[in-house]
C-alpha positions, 0 to 999 in steps of 0.5 A: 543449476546453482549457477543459473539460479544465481545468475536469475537472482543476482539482478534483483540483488541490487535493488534489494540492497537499495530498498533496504535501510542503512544498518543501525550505528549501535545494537541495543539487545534486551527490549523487542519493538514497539512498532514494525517501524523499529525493525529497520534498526535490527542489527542481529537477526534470526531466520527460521525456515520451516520444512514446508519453506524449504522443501518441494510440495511433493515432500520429497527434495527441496524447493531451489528456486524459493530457497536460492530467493531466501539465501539471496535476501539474507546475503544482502542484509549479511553484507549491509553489516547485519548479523544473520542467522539462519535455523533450518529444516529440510535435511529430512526431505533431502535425505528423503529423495536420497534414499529413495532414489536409492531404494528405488534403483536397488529394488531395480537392480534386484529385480532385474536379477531375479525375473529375467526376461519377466516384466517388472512387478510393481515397486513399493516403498518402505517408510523411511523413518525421519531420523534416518532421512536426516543422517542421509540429508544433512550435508547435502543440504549444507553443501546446497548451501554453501554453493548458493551463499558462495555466489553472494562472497558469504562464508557460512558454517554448519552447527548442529545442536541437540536439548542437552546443548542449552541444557549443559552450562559448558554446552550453551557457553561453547555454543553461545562463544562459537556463534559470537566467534562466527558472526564477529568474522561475517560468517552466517551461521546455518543452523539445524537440530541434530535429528539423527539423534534427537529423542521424540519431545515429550509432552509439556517437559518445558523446563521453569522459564526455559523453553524446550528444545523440541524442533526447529522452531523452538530451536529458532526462539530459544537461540534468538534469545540465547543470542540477543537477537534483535528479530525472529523472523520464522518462515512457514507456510502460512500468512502468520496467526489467524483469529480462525483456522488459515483456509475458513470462511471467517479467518482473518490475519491477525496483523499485531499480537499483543501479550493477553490476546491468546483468546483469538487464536486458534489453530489448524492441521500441523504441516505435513513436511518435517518434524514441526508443523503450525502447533510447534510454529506457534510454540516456537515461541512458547512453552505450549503447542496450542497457546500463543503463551510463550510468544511472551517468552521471546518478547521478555527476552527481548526479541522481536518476532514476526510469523510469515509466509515463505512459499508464496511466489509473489512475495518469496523474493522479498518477505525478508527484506520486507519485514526488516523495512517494517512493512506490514507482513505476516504477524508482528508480536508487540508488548505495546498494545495501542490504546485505540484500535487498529486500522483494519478495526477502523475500517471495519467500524467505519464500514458499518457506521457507513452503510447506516449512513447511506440508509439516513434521509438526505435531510438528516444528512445534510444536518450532519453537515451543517452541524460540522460547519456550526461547529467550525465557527463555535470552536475556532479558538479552539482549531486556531489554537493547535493550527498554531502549535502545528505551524510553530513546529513546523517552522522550527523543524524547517522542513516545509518549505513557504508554499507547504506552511502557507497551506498548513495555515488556518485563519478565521476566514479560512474557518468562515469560508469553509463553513458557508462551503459546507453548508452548500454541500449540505444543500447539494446532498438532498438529491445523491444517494437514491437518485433514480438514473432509468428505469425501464419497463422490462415487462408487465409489472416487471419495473428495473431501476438504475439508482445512486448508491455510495461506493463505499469506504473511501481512504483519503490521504493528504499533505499539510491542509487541514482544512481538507478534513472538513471538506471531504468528510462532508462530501463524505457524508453527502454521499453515505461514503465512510471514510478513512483520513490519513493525513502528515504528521505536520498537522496532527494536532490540527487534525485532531481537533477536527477529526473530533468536530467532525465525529460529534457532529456525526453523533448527531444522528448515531454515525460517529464511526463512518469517519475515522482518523488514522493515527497510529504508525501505520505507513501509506504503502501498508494502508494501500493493501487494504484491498478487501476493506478500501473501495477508493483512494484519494490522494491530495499532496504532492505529484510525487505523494500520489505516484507513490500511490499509485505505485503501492496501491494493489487491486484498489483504483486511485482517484487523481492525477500525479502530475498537473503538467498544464499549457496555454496555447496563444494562437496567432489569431489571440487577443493581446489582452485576453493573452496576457491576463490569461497567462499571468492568472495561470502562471501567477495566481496560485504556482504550487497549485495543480492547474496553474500553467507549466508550459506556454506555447506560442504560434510562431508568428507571434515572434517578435511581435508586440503581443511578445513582446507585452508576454515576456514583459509581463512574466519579468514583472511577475518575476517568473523564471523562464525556461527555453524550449528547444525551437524557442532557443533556436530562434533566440541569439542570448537566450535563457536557460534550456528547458532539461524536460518538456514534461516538467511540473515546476509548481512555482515561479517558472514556466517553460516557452515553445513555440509551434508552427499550428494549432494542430502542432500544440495538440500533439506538443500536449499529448507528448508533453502534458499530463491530460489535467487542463490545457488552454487555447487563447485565439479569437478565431472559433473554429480553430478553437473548436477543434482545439477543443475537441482533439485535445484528450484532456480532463479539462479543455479551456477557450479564453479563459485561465486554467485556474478555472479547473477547481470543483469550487468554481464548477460549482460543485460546492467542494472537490476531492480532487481533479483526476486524469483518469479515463474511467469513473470520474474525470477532472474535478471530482466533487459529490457526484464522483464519490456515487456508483450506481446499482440496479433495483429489479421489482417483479411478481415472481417472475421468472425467466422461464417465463420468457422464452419461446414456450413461455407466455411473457414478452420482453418489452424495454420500454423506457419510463421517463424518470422527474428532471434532477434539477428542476429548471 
């Protein structure tokens, strides 16, 4: 069995020692963290597995799939150079099943003897008294694992301690000597109380400023401390600390434990399995069973310490890397309290700013919208003056390249445009939220109506452009959406300074809170785990900013396109001059942006013809670099670089050349090679491009003219969050209307449905009523 659970885990061993970060160069005891973040440089580090962690739910035997996961984990850190230590329970459950088994084949054996022939009377089980479980488990249980950490080259060594061991000044020396001894030689230490002679604890014996050795819990802090650990990681059967007992209605995971938070905690039934349970799991790190009190003593001691689940299969394999990555998992106790709220109190806070929001007239909401534009102007001193500070930064750093530090940049004219853009927003916003979209007569006065509603709370994540602040929170408060902003540290200050113009116009009609900044350390992949707060993430920045979106983003939907992989499609019946303008506007208008062309496809009898001809001038003039398509190069004797990929998205100066034998021939090239954002065709024959238009499965599908055109600005939707290639909800360029959902309104007169069957006097009627044009022609 260890042989096959080692093969199981050991594929996933490499790419758990590639996700987890370089060990730290030096090892500085004596302070915990700050932040999660700071976890990755943990250097000596305690894992606390609880009895429920290690053993089977019946109680009876140990979980080998779950432990074999764990033992992996700490293999890979321990041969990254980490100091691993690990405090176990379980010789209680595996001296259970022994004796059992035992128990049960000799009560068989008597049984037999002394009934003959008679059938066997049903067996009993006597109680089995914990101590003696944990004589007759103890070394199976090292056994166990010494076989799972052989398959890993790992050396392990058993220690048994009991209270008298840090209590007895010799004692705590030899044991604090031998475990150095043990982790200078790369050995990881298992770790157990010795609870065939333990004495039961005895309530609130916790000695001045020592903690009480009363199980394995206590065990893990006070060995954490005594060895300078950098982080305790305790493993139990629950998500971390709760504000409510894990399981009611109202409990909610407490992500950060701050010192003087105590007040929010409470606390639930201990776990079945073992000698601790939940109470001691908090006292682990305390001197009570039912305050977080001496949590403080492991932080004054400099220990990190993070509470989390060990028995959930979805995220057993990689709770413990997860947590030495700094992501956010379980509870992390901090002496650091932030001076705003955290992101979850955020969300919370702008949810409920939101849904009044949602209820303003449209009239009071475009005022908010034009107070923030009014804004933009009267303060621009104040907003170019930290664009400047964030752009100087930038440029000493080196870390932008030209086309991110153009994009970093605001101007007076930026600010002016983005002004007269808001204020058309402002406009637009009269007939969103509560546009009625049908509304049907299901029967006498029984009247259904499909009308516009906000889809929520909205996180926004965006790369090195401010002025993307502005834009969409004003699409933001059009629509009745709250939002949260998360955008690059590069222009912090910048986005500062408009976060706060955006919450004092906000202030105007008491909804300062529907839009907030996210500031804190909080990582993308953490914020994407919102689930139960976010309704929509928008991304805006890089192809490989929103892949990485997508990736993490779990049980929320993403609105946006991780590739904008753009062709123009030049017919052998084009025009020469609509061909060439349209190709130097895609290519070289704007190269970085999305709906700038990649790939130009040529029919093929266009070689070597003056339309050619004038392409290829043209792009030597622009100075784009040109790469070859496979066929392309085959009809050229000297010809320029072969493309490595057809599926490329070079976001500057370059484009990839192909030639095709038809129309039919570049649509399927597109649906190959493209990325489904905006592909173009270039021919005067209408019939051809008619079907052009209609096979190609593109958000955004062009006839003569350039794929810039794809920007919600020149769709005339006043502004865009984005272009998405998505199948459902909005598609393309997404501006006001894409950030609503619908929901239906039924008014009746104490009708019900009894009404309307065979029996009943009601008639379905279905009639359709005609609802007022939207826009007024």
């Amino acid at each position: 069995m260890l042989q096959r659970l080692a093969l199981c885990s050991s594929l996933r061993s490499r790419s758990l020692q590639a996700n987890v970060c370089p060990l730290p160069v030096t090892h500085s005891p004596g302070k915990s963290a700050a932040h999660r973040s700071e976890l990755r440089q943990a250097k000596r580090i305690v894992v606390k597995l609880g009895s429920a962690v290690v053993t089977r739910g019946d109680e009876c035997g140990l979980a080998l799939g779950r432990l074999a996961s764990i033992v992996e984990q700490v293999a890979v850190l321990q041969n990254q150079g980490r100091e691993m230590m690990i405090v176990t329970s379980g010789a209680v459950a595996f001296g259970r099943q022994r004796l059992r088994h035992e128990i049960l084949l000799s009560q068989s054996v008597r049984q037999a003897l002394h009934s003959g022939q008679n059938q066997l009377k049903e067996m009993s089980l006597p109680v089995l008294e914990a101590r003696a479980c944990a004589a007759a488990g103890q070394s199976g249980l090292m056994a166990l694992y010494e076989a799972m950490f052989t398959q890993y080259s790992t050396c392990t060594a058993q220690i048994l301690v009991t209270n008298l061991d840090f209590h007895d000044e010799q004692k705590r020396r030899n044991l604090n000597s031998t475990l150095h001894e043990l982790l200078r030689m790369n050995i990881v230490p298992i770790i157990n109380t010795n609870d065939a002679v333990v004495p039961p604890p005895v309530p609130n014996s916790d000695l001045q400023g020592v903690i009480h050795i009363k199980d394995n819990d206590s065990l893990a802090a006070r060995l954490a401390v005594e060895m300078k650990a950098d982080l305790l990681i305790a493993l139990s059967d629950v998500e971390g600390l709760y504000d409510s007992p894990p399981g009611t209605d109202d409990a909610k995971l407490i992500d950060i434990f701050y010192p003087g938070d105590q007040q929010s905690i409470r606390y639930g039934s201990k776990s079945k399995v073992g000698i601790g349970g939940m109470e001691a799991k908090v006292s682990a790190v305390i001197t009570s069973a039912f305050t977080v009190k001496s949590a403080l003593w492991a932080l004054q001691g400099g220990t990190s310490v993070v509470i989390a689940n060990g028995t959930d299969p979805k995220v057993t394999g990689h709770v413990i890397t997860d947590i030495v990555e700094g992501k956010k998992v379980g509870t992390f106790f901090s002496e650091v309290k932030p001076a705003g709220p955290t992101v979850e109190q955020q969300t919370e806070m702008a949810r409920q700013a939101g849904r009044t929001l949602a209820t303003l007239h449209p009239d009071e909401r475009g005022e908010i919208i034009c107070r923030l534009a009014d804004l933009l102007t009267e303060k621009k001193d104040e907003i170019l003056s930290a664009n400047k500070r964030d752009m100087e930064t930038a440029a000493s750093s080196g870390r932008l390249s030209q086309p991110l530090l153009a994009r970093l940049s605001l101007s007076t004219s930026k600010l002016n445009s983005l002004a007269i853009g808001l204020r058309q927003i402002a406009v637009s916003s009269r007939d969103s939220v509560g546009q009625v979209l049908r509304r049907t007569r299901v029967a006498n006065n029984l009247e259904l109506e499909q009308i516009t509603v906000p889809i929520g709370v909205l996180l926004v994540i965006f790369e090195s452009r401010p002025d993307c602040l502005p834009q969409v929170s004003a699409l933001a408060i059009a629509s009745g959406n709250a939002l949260l902003l998360k955008g690059g540290k590069e222009a912090a200050n910048t986005n500062r300074i408009l976060h706060q113009l955006t919450q004092e116009a906000l202030s105007l009609h008491g909804v300062k809170d529907a839009i907030q900044l996210v500031s804190t350390r909080e990582e993308v992949e953490d914020l994407c785990r919102l689930d139960k707060m976010i309704d929509l993430i928008i991304p805006r920045g890089s192809s490989q900013l929103v892949r990485d979106i997508q990736r993490a983003a779990k049980g929320i939907p993403v609105l946006g396109h991780s590739e904008g992989i753009c062709h123009v499609y030049i017919d052998s019946e084009a025009c020469i001059e609509k061909a060439v303008d349209i190709i130097k506007d895609s290519k070289c208008d704007y190269p970085a942006a999305c709906n700038a062309m990649e790939t130009l496809l040529l029919h093929r009898d266009l070689l070597r013809t003056p339309l050619f001809d004038q392409i290829i001038d043209m792009l030597r003039v622009e100075q784009v670099k040109i790469h070859a398509g496979p066929r392309f190069a085959s009809y050229l004797t000297f010809s320029p670089s072969e493309v490595k990929s057809l599926r490329t998205e070079y976001g500057d100066l370059e484009c990839c050349i192909e030639v095709v034998d038809s129309m039919q021939d570049a649509v399927d090239h597109i649906h190959k090679y493209g990325s489904s954002h905006t592909d173009v065709i270039v021919t005067d024959n209408e019939k051809t491009a008619e079907q052009f238009m209609q096979q190609v499965d593109s958000a955004c599908v062009f006839w003569n003219a350039s794929s810039r055109f794809a920007d919600g600005y020149r769709f005339g939707l006043g502004a865009e969050v984005g272009i998405s290639t998505a199948r459902i909800h909005a598609r393309g360029p997404v501006g006001l209307e894409g950030l609503l959902t619908t929901k239906w309104v039924l008014r009746g007169e104490g009708h019900t449905v009894a009404e309307f069957s065979e029996a009943g006097s009601m008639k379905y009627l279905h009639e359709n009523i005609p609802v007022p044009q939207r826009f007024p022609s």
